[in-house]
Backbone bond lengths (Angstrom), bond angles and torsions (degrees), N, CA, C in turn:
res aa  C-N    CA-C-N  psi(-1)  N-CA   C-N-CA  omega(-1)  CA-C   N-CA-C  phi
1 X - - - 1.456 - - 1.531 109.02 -
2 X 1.583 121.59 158.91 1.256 137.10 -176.55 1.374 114.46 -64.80
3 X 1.181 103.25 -39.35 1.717 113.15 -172.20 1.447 113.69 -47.00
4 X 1.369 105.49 111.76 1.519 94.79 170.94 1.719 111.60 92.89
5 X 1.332 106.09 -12.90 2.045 105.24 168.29 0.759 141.83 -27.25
6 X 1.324 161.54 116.34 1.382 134.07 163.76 1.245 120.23 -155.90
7 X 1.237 145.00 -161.07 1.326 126.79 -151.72 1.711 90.16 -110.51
8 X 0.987 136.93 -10.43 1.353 114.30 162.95 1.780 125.71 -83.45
9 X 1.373 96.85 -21.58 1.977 99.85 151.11 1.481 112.04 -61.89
10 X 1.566 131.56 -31.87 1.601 124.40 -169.85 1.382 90.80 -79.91
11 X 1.854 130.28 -30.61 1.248 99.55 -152.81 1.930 110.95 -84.13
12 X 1.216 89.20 -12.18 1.846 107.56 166.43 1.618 110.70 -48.57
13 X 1.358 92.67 -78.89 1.563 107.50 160.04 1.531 113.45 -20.92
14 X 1.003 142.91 -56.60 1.472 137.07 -141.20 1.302 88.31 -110.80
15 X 1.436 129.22 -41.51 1.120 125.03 178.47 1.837 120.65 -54.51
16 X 1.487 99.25 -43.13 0.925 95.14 -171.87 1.759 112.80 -89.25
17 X 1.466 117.24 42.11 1.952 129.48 -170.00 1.279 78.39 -148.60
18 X 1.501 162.93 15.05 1.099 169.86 119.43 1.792 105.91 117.15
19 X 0.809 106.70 33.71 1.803 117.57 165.69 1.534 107.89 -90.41
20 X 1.363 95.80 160.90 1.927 128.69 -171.27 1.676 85.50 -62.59
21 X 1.023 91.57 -98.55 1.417 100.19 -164.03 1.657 107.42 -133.45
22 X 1.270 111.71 165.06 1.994 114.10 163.07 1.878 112.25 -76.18
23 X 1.143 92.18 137.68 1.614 102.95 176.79 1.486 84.45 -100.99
24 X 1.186 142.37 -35.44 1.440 125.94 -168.27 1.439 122.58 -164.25
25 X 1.467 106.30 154.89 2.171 102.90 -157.38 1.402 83.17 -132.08
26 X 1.889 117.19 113.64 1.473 98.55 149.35 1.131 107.55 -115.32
27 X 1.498 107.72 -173.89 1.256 127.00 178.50 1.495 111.63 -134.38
28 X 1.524 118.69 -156.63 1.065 99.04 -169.98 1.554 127.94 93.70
29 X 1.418 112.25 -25.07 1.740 100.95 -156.89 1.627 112.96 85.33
30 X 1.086 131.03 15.09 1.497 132.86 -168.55 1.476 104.41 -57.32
31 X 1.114 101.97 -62.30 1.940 95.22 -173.15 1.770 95.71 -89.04
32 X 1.201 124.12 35.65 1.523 112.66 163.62 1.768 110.13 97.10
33 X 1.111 104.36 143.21 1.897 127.30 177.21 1.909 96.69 -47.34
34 X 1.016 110.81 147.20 1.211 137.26 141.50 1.536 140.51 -63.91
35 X 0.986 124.03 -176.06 1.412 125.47 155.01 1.939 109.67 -167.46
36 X 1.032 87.63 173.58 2.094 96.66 -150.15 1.213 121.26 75.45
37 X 1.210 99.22 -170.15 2.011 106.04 -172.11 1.118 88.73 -66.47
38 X 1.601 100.90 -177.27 1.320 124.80 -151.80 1.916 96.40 -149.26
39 X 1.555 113.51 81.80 1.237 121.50 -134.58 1.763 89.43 -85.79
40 X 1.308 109.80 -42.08 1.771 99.50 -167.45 1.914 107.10 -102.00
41 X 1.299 92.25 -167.09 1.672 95.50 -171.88 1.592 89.93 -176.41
42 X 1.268 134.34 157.07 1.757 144.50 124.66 1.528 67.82 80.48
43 X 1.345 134.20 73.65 1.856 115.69 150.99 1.531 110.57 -80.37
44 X 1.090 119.51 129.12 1.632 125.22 164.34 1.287 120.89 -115.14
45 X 1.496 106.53 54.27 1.927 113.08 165.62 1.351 92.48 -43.40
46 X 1.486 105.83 149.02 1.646 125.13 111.76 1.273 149.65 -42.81
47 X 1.387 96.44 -26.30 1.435 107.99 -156.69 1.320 141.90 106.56
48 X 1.292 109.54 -48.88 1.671 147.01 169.52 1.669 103.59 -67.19
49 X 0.898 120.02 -55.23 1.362 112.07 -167.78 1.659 122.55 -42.98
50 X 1.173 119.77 145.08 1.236 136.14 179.27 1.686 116.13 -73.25
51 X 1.135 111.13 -23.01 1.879 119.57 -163.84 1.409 92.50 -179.40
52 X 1.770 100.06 122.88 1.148 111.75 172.51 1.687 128.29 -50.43
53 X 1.753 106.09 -24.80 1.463 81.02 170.78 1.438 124.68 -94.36
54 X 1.239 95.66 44.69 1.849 100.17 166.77 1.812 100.75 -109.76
55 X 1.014 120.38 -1.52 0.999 116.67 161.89 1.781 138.68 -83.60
56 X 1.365 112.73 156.82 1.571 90.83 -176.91 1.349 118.04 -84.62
57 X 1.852 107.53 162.42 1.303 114.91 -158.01 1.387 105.88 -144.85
58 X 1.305 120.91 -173.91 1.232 140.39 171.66 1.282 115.21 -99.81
59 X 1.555 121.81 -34.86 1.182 116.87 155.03 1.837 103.63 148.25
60 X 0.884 123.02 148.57 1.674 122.15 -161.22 1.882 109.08 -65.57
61 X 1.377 105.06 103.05 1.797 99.59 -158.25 1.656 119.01 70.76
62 X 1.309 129.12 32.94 0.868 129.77 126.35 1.296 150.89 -101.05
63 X 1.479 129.20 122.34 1.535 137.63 -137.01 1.359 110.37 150.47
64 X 1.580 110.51 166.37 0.865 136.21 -132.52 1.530 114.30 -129.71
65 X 1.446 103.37 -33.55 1.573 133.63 169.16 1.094 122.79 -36.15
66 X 1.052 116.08 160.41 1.568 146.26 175.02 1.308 112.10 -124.87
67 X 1.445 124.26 150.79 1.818 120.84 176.42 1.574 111.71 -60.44
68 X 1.214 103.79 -20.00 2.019 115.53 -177.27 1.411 92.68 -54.85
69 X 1.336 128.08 -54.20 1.535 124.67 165.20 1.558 128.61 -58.42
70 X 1.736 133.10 4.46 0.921 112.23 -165.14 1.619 109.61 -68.44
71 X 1.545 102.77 -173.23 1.817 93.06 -156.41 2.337 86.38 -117.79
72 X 0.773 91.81 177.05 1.653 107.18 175.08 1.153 116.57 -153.44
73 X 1.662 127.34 175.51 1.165 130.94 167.46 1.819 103.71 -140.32
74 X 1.110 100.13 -171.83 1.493 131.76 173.13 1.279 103.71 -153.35
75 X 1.566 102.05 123.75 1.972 115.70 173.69 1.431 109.60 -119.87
76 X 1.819 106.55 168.37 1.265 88.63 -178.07 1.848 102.82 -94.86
77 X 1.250 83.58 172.99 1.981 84.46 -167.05 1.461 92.22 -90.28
78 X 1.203 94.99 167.09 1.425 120.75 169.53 1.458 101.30 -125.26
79 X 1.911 119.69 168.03 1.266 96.23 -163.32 1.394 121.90 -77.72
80 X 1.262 124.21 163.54 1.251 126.23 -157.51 1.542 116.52 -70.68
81 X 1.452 118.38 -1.76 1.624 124.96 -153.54 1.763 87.10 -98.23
82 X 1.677 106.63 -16.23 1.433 77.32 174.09 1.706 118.01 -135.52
83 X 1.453 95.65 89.30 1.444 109.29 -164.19 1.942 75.86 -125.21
84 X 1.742 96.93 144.21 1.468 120.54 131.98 1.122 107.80 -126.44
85 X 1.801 106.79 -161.94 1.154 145.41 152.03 1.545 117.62 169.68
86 X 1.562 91.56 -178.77 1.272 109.35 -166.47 2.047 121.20 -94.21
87 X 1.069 130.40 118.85 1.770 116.08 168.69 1.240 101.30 -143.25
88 X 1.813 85.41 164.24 1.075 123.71 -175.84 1.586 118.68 72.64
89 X 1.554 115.96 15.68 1.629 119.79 172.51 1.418 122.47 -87.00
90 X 0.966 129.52 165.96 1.514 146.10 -172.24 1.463 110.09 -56.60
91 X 1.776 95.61 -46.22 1.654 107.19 174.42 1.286 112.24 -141.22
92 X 1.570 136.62 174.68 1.569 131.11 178.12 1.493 105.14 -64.40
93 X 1.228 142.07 -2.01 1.360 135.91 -179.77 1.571 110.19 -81.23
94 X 1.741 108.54 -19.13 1.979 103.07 -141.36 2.059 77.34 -128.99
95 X 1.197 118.23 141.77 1.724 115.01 137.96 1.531 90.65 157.46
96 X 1.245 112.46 -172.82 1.578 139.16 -155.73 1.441 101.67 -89.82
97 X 1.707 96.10 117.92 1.924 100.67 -161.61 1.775 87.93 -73.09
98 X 1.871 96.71 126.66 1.627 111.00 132.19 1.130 131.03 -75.70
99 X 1.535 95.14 154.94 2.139 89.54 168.50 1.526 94.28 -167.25
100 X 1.394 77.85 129.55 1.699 96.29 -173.37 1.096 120.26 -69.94
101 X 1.585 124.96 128.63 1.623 129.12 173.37 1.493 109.19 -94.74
102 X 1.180 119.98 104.87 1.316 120.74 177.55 1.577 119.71 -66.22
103 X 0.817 112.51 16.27 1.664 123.82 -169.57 1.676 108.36 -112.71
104 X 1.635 106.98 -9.66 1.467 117.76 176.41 1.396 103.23 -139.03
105 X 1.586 125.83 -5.12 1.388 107.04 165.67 1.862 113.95 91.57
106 X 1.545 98.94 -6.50 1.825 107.10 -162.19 1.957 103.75 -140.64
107 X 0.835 81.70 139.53 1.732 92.21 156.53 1.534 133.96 -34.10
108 X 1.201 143.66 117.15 1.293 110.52 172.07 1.971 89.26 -127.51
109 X 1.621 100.64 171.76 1.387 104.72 166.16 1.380 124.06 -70.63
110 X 1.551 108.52 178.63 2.017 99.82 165.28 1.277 94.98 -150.35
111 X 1.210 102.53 126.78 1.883 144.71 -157.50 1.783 85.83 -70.42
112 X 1.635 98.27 130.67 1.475 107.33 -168.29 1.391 116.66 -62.29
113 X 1.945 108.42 -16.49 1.494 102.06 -165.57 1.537 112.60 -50.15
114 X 1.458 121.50 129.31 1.413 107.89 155.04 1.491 90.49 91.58
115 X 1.174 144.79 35.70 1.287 153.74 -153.33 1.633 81.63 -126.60
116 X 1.787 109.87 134.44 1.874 103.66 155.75 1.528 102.76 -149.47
117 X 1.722 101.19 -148.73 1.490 84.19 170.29 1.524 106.12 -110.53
118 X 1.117 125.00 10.12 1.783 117.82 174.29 1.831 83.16 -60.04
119 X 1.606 123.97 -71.70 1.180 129.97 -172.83 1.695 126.26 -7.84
120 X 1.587 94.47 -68.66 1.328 122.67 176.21 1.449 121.58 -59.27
121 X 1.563 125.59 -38.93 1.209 130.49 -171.58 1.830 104.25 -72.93
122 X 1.913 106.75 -34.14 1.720 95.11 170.15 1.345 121.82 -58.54
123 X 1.439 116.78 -45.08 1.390 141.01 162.39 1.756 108.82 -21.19
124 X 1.565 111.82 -80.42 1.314 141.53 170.90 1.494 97.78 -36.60
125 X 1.205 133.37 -47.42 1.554 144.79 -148.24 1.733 89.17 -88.87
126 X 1.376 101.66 -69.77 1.945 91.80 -174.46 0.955 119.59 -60.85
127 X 1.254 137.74 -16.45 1.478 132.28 169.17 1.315 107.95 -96.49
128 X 1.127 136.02 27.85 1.356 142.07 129.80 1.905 113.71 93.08
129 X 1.640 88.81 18.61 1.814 99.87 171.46 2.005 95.76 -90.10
130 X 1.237 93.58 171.22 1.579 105.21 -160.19 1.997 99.48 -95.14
131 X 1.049 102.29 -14.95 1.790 101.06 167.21 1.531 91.07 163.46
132 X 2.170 100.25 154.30 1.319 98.67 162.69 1.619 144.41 -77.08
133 X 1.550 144.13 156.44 1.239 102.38 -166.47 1.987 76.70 -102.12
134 X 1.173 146.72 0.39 1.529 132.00 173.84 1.113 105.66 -171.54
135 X 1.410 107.29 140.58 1.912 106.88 161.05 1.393 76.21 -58.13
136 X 1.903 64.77 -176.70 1.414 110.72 170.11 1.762 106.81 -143.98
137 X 1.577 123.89 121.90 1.509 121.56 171.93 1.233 113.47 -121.92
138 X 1.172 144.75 147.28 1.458 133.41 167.71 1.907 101.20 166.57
139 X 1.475 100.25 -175.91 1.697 106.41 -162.89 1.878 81.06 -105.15
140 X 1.163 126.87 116.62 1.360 131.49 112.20 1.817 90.50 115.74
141 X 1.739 98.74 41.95 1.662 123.55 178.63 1.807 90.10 -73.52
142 X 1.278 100.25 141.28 1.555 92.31 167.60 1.340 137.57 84.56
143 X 1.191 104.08 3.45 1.111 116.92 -153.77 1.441 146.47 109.95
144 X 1.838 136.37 100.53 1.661 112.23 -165.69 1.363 128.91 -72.61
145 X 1.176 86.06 179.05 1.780 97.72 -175.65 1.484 113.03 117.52
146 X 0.790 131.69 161.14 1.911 127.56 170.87 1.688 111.97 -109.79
147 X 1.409 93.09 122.12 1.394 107.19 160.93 1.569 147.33 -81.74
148 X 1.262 142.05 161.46 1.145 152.59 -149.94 1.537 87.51 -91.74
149 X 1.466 120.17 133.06 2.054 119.52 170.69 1.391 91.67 -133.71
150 X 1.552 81.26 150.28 1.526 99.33 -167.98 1.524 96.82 -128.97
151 X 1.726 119.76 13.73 1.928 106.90 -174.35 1.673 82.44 -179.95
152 X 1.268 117.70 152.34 1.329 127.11 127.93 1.382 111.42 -162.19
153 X 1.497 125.22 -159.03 1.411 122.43 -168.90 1.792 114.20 86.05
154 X 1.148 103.22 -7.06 1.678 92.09 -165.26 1.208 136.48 -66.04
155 X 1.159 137.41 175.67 1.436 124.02 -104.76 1.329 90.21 -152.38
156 X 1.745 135.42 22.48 1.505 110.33 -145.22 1.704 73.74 -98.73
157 X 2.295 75.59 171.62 1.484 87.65 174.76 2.032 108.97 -103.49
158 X 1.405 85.31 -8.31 1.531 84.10 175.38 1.847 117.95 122.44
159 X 1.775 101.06 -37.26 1.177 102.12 167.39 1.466 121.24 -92.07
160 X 1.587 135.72 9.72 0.983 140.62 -160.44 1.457 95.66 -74.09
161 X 1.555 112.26 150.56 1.368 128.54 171.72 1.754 115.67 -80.74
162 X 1.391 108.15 -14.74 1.462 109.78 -174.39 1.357 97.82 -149.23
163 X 1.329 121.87 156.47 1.433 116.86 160.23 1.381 127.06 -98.56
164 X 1.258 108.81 24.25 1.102 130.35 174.63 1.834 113.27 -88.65
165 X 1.861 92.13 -28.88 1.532 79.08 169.35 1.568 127.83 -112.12
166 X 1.184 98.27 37.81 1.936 128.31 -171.82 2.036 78.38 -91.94
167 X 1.287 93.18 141.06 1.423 102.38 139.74 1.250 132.35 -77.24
168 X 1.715 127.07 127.93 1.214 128.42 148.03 1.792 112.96 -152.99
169 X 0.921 101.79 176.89 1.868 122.97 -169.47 0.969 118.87 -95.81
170 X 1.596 141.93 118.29 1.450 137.23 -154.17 1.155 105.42 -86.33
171 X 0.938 120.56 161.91 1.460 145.48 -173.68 1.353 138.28 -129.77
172 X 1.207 134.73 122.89 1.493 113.09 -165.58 1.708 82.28 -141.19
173 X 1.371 112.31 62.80 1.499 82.80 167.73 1.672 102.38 -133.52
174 X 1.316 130.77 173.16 1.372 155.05 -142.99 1.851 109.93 -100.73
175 X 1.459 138.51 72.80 1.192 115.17 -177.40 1.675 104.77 -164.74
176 X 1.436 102.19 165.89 1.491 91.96 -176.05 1.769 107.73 -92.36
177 X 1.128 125.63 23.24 1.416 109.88 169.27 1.614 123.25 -91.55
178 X 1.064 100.13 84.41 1.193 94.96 -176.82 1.886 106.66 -105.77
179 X 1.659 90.65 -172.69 1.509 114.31 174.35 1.417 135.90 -117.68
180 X 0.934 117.05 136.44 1.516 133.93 177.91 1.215 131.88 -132.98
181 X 1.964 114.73 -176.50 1.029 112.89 171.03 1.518 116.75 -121.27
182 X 1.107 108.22 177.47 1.757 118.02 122.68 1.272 132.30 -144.87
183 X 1.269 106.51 125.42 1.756 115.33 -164.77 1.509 107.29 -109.06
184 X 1.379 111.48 132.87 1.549 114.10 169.69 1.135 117.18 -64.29
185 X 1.549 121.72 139.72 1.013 145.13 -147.37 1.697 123.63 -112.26
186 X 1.753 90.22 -9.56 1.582 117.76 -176.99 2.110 96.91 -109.88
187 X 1.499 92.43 146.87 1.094 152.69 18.54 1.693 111.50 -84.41
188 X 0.929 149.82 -15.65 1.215 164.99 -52.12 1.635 76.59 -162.56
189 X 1.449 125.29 110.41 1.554 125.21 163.68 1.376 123.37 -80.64
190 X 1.579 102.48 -37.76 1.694 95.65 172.98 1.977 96.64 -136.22
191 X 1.590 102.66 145.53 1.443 106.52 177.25 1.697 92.15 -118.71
192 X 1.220 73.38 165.70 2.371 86.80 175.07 1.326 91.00 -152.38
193 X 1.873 80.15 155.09 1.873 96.46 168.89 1.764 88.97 -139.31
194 X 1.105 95.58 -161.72 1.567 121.47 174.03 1.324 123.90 -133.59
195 X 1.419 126.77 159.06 1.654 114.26 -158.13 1.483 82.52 -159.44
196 X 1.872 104.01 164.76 1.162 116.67 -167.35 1.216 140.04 8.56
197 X 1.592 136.16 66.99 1.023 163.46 -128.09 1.489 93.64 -161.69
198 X 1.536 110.39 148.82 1.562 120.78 -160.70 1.752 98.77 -92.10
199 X 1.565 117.74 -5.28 1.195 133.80 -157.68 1.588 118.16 -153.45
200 X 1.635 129.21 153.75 1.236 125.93 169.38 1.319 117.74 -40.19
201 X 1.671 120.65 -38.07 1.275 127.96 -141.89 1.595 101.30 -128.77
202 X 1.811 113.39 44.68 1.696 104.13 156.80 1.674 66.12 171.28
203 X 1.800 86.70 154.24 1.058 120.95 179.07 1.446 124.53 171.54
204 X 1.384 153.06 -154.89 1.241 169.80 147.97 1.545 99.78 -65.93
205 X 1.385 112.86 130.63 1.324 116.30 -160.68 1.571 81.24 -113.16
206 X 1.787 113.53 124.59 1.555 129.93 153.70 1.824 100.67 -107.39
207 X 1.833 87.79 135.94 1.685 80.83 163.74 1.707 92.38 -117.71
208 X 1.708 96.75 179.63 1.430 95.52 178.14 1.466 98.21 -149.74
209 X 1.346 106.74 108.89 1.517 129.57 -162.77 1.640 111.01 -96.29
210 X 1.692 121.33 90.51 1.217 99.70 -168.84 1.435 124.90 -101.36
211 X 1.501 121.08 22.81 1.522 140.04 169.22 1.493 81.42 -77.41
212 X 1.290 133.00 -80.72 1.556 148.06 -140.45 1.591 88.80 -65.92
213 X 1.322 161.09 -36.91 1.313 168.79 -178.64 1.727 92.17 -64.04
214 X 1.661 115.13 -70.23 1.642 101.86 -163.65 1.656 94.53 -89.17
215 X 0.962 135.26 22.92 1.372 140.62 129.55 1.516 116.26 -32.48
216 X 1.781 78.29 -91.34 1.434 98.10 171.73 1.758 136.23 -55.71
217 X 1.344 105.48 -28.71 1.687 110.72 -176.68 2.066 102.98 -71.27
218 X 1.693 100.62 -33.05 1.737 123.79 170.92 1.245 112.24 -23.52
219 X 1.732 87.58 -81.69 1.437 116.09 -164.28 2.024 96.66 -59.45
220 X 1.496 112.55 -64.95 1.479 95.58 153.38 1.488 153.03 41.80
221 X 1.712 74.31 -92.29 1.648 94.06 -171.78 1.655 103.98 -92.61
């Protein structure tokens, strides 16, 4: 929620998707409505903080909000050759690795051949989960239809900091076999990404809080 925004909550945010800092925090709904709860409210970063929930709050799902308030940022980029992520998974931990081709501005897939888990755990590592627990390879994982690949074959050994510096062989061809992960999501209490944003680096800020989930499934039952 909006209440309480400001650019030292974005610079948490960005920090914690591995960006410098936020150039900018809206609110409003700027990059577009949400859907699910609406987990924070009243954030009072510092700035400094490492993970927003070290920051102060109103309380995990407490608020008042509507998605018309969801909040966003703008970060600064880093270069673009070394962006992933994850779609089409259950949660931000699990889905069909992207990786950005800066030469088209977009995402493409990477073709499962030669797909393992040394692969997956660099993957798991830049997006800031603590290791993967399995690829994932197969025809029509993730979702159907066939996607656009831009790499496969790769080559990691597992400790690489990027997968950018794994060997593999580009690819430009047309199909649904692609590759993925799933990366654990613990120790890690709350993860974030960003969504509809013209770029890797700003968007509609989702977190995904999974203490506050078996909280909630608890109380529930």
């Amino acid at each position: 929620c909006d209440e309480g925004w400001d650019i030292k909550d974005a610079h948490v945010i960005c920090r914690m998707l591995g960006f410098n800092h936020a150039v900018g925090a809206k609110a409003a709904a700027f990059f577009g409505e949400g859907g699910g709860p609406v987990w924070l409210s009243n954030l009072q970063c510092s700035g400094n903080e490492s993970d927003i929930s070290a920051c102060i709050h109103s309380g995990w799902g407490v608020q008042n909000c509507g998605h018309n308030r969801d909040v966003g940022v703008v970060c600064t980029e880093y270069p673009q050759t070394q962006y992933v992520r994850l779609v089409d998974g259950q949660h931000p931990a699990e889905g069909r690795v992207g990786m950005y081709n800066p030469n088209t501005g977009s995402y493409g897939a990477i073709h499962a051949s030669g797909w393992d888990l040394n692969d997956a755990q660099v993957v798991c590592r830049m997006l800031g989960y603590p290791y993967a627990i399995y690829p994932r390879t197969g025809y029509g994982i993730y979702g159907s239809g066939s996607w656009y690949h831009i790499a496969r074959s790769f080559g990691c050994v597992g400790t690489e900091t990027s997968i950018f510096n794994c060997t593999f062989q580009n690819d430009y061809s047309l199909s649904d076999y692609t590759a993925g992960v799933v990366c654990s999501a613990f120790p890690m209490h709350v993860s974030v990404r960003l969504t509809n944003g013209s770029h890797p680096a700003e968007g509609r800020v989702e977190v995904y809080c999974w203490t506050c989930l078996v909280i909630q499934l608890t109380v529930l039952r």
